[in-house]
N, C-alpha and C positions, 0 to 999 in steps of 0.2 A: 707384496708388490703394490705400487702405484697403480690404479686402473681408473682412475677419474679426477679430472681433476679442470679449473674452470680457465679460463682468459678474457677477462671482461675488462681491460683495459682499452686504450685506443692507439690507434699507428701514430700520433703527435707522441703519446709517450715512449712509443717502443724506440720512436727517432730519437729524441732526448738521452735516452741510457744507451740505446747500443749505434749510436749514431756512426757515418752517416748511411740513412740509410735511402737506397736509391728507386723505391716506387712509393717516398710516402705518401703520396696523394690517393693509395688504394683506400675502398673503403672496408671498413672490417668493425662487423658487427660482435657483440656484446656473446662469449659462448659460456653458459651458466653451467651447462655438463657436457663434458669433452670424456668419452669411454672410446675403448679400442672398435680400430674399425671405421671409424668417423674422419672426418675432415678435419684440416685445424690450421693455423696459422703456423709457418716456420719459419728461421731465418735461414737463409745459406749464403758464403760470401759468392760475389761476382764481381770481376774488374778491379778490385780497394773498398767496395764498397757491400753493404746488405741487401737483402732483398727479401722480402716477404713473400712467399711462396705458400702455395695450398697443399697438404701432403696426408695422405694417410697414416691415419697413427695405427702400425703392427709391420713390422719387417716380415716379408714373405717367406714361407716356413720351407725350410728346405732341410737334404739329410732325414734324421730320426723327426727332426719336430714335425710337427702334424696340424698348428694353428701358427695365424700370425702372432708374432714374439712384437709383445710391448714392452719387456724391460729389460737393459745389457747387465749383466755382474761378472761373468767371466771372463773379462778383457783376455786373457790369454787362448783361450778358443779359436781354431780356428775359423770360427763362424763371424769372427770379430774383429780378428789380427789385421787385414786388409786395409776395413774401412776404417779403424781405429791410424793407423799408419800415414790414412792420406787424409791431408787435411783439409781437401775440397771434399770430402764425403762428413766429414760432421758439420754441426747444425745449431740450431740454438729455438730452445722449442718458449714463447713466450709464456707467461703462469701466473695469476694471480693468487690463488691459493690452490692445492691438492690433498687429495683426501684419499684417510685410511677403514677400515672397518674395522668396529669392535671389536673383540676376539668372542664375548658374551652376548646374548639377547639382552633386547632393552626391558627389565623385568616388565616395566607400563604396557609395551606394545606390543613383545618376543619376539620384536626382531631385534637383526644387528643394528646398529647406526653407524651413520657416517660420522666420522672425525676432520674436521679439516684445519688444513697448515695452514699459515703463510710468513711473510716475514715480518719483524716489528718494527722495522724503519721506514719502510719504503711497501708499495703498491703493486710493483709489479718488480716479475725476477725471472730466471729462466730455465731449463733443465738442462745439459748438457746431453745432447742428441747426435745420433750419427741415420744417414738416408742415404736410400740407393733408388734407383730407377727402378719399377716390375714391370711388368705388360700390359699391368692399369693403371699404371702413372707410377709418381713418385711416392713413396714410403718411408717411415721412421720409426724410428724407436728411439727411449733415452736412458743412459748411464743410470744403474741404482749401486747403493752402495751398504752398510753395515749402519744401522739409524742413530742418531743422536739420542739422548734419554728424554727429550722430548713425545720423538714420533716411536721410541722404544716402546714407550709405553704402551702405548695401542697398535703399533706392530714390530716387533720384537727382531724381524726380521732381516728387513730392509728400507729404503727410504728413498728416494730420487737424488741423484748429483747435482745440486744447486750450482746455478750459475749470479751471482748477487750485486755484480759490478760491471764497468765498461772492460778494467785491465785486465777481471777474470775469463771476459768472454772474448776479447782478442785473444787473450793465453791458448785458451781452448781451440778456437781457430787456426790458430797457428804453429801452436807447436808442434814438436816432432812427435812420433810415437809414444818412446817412454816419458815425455813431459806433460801430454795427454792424460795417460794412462794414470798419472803421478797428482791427477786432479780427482780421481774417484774417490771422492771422502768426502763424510758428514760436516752438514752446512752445524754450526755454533749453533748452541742450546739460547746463548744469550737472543743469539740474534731472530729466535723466531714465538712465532706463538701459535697457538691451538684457535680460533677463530668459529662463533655459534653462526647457524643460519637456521632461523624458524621454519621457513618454509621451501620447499623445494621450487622453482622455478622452473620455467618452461625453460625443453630442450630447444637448444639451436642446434638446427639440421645442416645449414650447409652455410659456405663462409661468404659469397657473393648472392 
């Protein structure tokens, strides 16, 4: 599963691709490690238009779960049928790159390392998220799906729902259930790459 991943982009860009959107003038600082539990930048529609919104990344654990849930896979769940159905509950979570862990220690260091995606055309992209309201504010999580043989490789598992376009993120917004639903699939091998970062960088704590 996904459980980090960065957004160091800027709201002039997130206007640009997922335009238009309607508080671009917030300011929204550079986030180098984004883990569950943290704040983070979101989109949700309002009125025809976006809006950047502050949201906790883990949906409220309820039933058998016992921790906030950061990634969706079984669209058929009733834990998911609901918000999957209405399409003012999904989201559109902004991303410049995310990252998976080794499966191995790093022989050099013994630990695992981080592996990080992004895409090869473009800067910034998005996950495919659904939020609901808790009693601490607002919450999300995002769509994971079966990985491409890129992100196979270092996690065999699963991989996040890319969102890569304008048309794909209205799609998502707006479609109905099963055309939603019909979007859970691995982003193209062409289109992405594996991306080095030397050094670990300071966490950003909070969005404002």
């Amino acid at each position: 599963m996904c459980n980090l991943y960065r957004m160091t982009s800027n709201v002039q860009a997130i206007a640009q691709m997922f335009a238009p959107v309607a508080n671009a003038q917030v300011n929204l600082p550079a986030f180098h490690e984004i883990y569950p539990d943290r704040e983070a930048p979101v989109l949700v529609a309002h009125e025809g238009a976006l809006r950047i919104e502050t949201m906790r990344w883990g949906w409220p654990p309820f039933g058998d779960v016992k921790r906030p849930v950061t990634n969706i896979r079984n669209l058929a769940s009733p834990m998911w049928r609901a918000a999957l159905a209405d399409p003012a509950r999904r989201c559109l979570v902004p991303v410049t790159e995310f990252s998976e862990w080794s499966h191995a220690a790093d022989p050099a260091t013994g630990r695992k390392r981080k592996h990080w995606f992004a895409l090869k055309d473009q800067s910034l992209f998005a996950f495919a998220g659904l939020w609901r309201q808790a009693e601490d504010g607002a919450r999300f999580a995002f769509l994971t799906c079966a990985p491409n043989d890129l992100v196979g490789t270092i996690h065999p598992k699963a991989m996040p729902v890319i969102i890569g376009s304008a048309e794909d993120a209205d799609h998502w917004l707006t479609a109905d259930g099963a055309g939603a639903a019909a979007m859970q699939r691995a982003y193209p091998d062409a289109a992405m790459i594996e991306v080095a970062f030397p050094e670990e960088p300071p966490t950003q704590a909070s969005l404002f």
